[in-house]
Biopython code that builds the backbone (N, CA, C, O; Angstrom):
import numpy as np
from Bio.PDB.StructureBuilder import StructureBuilder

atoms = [
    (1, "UNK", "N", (11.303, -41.196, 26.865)),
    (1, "UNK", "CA", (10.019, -40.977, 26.245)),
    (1, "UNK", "C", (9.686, -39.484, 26.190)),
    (1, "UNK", "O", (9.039, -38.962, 25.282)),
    (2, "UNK", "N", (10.204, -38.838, 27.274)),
    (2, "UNK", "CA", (9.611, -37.107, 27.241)),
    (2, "UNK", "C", (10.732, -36.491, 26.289)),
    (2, "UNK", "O", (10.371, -35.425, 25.791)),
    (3, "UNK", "N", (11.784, -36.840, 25.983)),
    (3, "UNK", "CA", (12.518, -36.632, 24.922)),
    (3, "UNK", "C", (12.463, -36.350, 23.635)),
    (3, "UNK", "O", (12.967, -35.443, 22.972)),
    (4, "UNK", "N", (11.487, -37.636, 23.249)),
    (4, "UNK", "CA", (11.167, -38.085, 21.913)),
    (4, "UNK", "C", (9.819, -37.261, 21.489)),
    (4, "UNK", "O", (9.435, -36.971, 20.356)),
    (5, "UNK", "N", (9.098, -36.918, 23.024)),
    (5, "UNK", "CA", (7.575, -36.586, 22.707)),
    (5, "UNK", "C", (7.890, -34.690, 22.363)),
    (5, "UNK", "O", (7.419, -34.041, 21.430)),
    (6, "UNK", "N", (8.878, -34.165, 23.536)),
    (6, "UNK", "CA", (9.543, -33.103, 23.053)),
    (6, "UNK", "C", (9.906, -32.489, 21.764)),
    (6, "UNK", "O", (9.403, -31.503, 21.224)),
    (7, "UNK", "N", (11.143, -33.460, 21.255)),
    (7, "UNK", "CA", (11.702, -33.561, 19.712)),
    (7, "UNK", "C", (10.497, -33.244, 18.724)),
    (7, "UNK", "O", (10.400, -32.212, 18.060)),
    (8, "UNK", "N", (9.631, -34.259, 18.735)),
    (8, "UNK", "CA", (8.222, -34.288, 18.296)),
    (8, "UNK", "C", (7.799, -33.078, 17.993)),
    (8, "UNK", "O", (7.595, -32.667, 16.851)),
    (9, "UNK", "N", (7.621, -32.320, 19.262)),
    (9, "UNK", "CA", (6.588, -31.051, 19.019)),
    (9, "UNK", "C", (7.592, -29.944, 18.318)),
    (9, "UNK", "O", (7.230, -29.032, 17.574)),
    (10, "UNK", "N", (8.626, -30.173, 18.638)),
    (10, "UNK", "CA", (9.554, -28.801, 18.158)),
    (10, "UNK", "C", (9.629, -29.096, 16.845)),
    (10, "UNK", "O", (9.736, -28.065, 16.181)),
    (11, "UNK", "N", (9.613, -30.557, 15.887)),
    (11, "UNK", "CA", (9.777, -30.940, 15.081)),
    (11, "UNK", "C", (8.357, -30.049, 14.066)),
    (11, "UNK", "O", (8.351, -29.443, 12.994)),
    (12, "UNK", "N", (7.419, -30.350, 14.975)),
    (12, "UNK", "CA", (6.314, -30.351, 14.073)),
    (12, "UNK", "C", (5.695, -28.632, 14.352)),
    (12, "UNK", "O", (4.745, -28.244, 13.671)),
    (13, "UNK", "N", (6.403, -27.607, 15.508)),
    (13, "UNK", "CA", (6.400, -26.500, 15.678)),
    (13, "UNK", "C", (6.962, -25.809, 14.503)),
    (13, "UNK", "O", (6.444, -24.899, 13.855)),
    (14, "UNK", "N", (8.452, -26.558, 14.276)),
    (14, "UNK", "CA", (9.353, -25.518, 13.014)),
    (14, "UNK", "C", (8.751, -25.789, 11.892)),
    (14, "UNK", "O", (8.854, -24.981, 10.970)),
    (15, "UNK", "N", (8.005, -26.967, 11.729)),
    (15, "UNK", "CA", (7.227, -27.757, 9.675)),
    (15, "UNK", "C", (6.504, -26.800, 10.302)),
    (15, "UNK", "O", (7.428, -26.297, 10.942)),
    (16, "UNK", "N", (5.212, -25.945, 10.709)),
    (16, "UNK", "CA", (4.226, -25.910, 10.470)),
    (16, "UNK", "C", (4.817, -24.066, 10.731)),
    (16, "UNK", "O", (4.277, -23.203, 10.040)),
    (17, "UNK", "N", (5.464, -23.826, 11.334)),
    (17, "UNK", "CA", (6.247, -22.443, 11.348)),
    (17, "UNK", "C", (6.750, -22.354, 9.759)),
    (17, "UNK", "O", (6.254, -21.476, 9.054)),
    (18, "UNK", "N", (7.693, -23.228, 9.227)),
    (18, "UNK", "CA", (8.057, -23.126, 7.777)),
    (18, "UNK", "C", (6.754, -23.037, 6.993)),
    (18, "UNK", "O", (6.941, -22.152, 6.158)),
    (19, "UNK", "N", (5.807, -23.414, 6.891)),
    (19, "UNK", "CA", (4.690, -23.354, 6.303)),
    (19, "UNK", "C", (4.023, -22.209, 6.433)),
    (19, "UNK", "O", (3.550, -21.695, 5.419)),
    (20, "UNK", "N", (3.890, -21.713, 7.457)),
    (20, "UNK", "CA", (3.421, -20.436, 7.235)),
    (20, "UNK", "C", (4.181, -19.268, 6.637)),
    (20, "UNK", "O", (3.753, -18.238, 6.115)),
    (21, "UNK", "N", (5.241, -19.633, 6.817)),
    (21, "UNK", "CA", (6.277, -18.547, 5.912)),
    (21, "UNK", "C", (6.107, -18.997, 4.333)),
    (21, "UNK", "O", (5.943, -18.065, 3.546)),
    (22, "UNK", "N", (6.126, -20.136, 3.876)),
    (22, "UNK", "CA", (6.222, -20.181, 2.323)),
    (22, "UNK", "C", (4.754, -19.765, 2.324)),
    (22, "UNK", "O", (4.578, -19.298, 1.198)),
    (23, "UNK", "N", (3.516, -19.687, 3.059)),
    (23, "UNK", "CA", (2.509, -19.755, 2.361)),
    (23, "UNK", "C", (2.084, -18.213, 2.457)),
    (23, "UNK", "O", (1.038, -17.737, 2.018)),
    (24, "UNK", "N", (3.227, -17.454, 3.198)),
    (24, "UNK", "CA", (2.751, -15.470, 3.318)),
    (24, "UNK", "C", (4.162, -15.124, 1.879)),
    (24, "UNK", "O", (4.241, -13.933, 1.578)),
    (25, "UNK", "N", (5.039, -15.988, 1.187)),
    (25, "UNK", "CA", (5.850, -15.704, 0.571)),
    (25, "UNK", "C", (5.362, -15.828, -0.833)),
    (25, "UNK", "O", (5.547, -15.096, -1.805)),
    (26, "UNK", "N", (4.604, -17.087, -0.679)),
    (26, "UNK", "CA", (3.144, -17.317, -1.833)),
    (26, "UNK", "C", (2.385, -15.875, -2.129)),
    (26, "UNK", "O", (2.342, -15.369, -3.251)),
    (27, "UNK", "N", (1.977, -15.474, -1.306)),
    (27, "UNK", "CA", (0.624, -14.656, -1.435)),
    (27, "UNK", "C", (1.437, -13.270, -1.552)),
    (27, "UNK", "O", (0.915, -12.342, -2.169)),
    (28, "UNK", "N", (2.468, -13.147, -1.077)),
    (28, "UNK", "CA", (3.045, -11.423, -1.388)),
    (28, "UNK", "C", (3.577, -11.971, -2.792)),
    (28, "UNK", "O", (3.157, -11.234, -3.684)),
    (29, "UNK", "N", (4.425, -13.104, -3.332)),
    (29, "UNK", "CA", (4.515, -13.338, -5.038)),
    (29, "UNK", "C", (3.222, -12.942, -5.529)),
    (29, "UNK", "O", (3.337, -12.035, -6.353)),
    (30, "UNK", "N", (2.042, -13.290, -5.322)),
    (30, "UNK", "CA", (0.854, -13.208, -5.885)),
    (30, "UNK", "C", (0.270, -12.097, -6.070)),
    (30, "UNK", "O", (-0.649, -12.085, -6.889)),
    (31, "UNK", "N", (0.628, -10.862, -5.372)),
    (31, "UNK", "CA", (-0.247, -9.722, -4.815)),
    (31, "UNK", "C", (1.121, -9.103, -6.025)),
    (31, "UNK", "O", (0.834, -8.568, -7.096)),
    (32, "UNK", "N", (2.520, -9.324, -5.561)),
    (32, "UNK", "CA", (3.474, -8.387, -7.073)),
    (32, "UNK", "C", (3.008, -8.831, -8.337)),
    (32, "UNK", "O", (2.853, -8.020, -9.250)),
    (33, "UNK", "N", (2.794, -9.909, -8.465)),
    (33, "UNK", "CA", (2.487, -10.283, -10.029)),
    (33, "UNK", "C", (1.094, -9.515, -9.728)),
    (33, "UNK", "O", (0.991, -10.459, -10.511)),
    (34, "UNK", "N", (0.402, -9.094, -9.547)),
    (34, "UNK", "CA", (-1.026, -8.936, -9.861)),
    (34, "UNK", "C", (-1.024, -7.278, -9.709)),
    (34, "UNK", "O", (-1.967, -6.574, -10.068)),
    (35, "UNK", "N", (0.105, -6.822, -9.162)),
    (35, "UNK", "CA", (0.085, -5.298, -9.232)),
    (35, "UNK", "C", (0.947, -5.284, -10.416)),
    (35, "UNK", "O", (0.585, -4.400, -11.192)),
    (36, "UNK", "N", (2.018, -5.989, -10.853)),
    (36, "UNK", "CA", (2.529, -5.853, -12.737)),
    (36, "UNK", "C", (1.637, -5.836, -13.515)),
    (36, "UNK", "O", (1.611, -4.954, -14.374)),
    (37, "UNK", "N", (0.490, -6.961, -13.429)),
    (37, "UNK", "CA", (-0.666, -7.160, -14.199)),
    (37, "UNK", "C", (-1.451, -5.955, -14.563)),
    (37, "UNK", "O", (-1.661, -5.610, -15.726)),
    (38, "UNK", "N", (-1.853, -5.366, -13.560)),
    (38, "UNK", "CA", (-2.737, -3.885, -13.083)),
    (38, "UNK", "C", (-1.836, -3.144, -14.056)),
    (38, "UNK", "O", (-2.476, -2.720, -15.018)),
    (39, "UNK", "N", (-0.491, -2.851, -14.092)),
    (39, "UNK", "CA", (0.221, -1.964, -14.491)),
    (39, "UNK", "C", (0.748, -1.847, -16.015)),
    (39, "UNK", "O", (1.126, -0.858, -16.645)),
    (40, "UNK", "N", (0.633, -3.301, -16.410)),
    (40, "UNK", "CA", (1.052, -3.462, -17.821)),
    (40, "UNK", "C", (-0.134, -4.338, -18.298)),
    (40, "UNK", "O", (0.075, -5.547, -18.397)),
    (41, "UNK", "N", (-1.388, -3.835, -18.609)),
    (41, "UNK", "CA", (-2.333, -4.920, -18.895)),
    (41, "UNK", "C", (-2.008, -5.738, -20.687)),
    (41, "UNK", "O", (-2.336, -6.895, -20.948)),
    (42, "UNK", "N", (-1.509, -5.049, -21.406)),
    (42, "UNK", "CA", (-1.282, -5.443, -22.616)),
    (42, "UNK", "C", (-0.261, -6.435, -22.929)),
    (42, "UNK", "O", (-0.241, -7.051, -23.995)),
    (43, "UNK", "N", (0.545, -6.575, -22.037)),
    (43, "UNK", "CA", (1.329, -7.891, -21.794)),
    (43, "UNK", "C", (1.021, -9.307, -21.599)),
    (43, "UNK", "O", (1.736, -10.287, -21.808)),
    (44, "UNK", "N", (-0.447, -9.216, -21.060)),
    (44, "UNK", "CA", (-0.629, -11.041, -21.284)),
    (44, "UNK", "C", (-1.241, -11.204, -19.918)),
    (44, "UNK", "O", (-1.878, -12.206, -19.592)),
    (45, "UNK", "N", (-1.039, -10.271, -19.214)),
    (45, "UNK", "CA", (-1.359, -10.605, -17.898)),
    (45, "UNK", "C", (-2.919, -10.837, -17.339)),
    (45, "UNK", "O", (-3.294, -11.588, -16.439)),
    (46, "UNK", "N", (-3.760, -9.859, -18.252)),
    (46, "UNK", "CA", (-5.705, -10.278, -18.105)),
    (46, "UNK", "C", (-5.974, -10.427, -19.299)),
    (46, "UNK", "O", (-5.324, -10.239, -20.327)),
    (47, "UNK", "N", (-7.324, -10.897, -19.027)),
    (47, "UNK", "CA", (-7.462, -11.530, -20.824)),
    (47, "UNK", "C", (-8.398, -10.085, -20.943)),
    (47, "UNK", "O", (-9.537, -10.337, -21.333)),
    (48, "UNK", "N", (-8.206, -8.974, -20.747)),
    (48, "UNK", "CA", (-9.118, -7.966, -21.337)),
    (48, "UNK", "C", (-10.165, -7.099, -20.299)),
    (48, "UNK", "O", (-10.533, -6.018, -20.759)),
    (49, "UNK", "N", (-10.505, -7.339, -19.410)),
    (49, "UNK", "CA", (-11.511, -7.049, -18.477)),
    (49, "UNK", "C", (-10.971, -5.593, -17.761)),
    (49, "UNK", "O", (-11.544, -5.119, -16.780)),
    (50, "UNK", "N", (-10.081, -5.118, -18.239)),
    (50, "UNK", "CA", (-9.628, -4.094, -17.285)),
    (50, "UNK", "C", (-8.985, -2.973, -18.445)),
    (50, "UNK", "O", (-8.137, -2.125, -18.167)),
    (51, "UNK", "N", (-9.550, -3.164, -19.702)),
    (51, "UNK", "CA", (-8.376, -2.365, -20.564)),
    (51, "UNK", "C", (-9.559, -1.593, -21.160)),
    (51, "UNK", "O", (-10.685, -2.073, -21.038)),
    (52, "UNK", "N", (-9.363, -0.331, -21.849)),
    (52, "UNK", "CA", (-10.048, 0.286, -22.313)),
    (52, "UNK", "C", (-11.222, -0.768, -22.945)),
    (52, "UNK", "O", (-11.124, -1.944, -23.295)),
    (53, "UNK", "N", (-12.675, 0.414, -22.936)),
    (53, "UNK", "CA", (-13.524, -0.127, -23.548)),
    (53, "UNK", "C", (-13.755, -0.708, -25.228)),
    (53, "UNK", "O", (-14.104, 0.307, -25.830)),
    (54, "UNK", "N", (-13.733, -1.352, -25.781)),
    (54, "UNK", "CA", (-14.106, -2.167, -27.400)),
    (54, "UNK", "C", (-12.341, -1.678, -27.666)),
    (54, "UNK", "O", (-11.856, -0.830, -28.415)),
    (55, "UNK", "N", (-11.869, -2.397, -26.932)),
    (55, "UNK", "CA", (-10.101, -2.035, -27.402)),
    (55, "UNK", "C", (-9.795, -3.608, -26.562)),
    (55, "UNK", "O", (-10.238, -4.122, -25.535)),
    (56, "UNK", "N", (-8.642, -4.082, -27.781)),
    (56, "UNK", "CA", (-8.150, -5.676, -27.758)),
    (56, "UNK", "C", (-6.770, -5.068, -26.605)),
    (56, "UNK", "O", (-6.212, -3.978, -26.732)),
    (57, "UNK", "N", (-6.531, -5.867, -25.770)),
    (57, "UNK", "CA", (-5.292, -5.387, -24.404)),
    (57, "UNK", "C", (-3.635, -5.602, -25.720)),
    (57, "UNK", "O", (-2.544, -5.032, -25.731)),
    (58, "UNK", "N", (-4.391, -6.942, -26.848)),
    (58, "UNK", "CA", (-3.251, -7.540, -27.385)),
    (58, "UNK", "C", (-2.986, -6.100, -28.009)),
    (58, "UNK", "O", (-2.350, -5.434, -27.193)),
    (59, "UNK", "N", (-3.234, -5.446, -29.084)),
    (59, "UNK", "CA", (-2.960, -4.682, -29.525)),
    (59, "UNK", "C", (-2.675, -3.176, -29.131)),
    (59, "UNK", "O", (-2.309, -2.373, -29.988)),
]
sb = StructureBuilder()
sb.init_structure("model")
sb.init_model(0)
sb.init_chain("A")
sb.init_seg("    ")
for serial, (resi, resn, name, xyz) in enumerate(atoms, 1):
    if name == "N":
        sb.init_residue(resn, " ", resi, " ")
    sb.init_atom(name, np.array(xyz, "f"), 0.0, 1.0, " ", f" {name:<3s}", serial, name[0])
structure = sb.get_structure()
């Protein structure tokens, strides 16, 4: 029984250890795409809010 209850926790130590790694691997993907965005706004990346004033990002 202290075996199984063991197994258990290490089981559910490494899922919730893996989880925090995909979910800091998430958010640094998120933070590069959003510094490309910043950097190439005319590409598609904001719909306009950051690009020169009465100027289309499309064009």
């Amino acid at each position: 029984m202290k075996d199984r209850h063991t197994l258990l926790k290490k089981l559910a130590l490494w899922t919730g250890l893996g989880l925090c790694i995909a979910f800091i691997a998430w958010v640094a993907w998120g933070f590069v795409q959003f510094d490309d965005d910043i950097d190439h706004p005319r590409e598609g990346g904001f719909s306009g809010w950051q690009c020169d004033a009465g100027r289309d990002c499309g064009s």
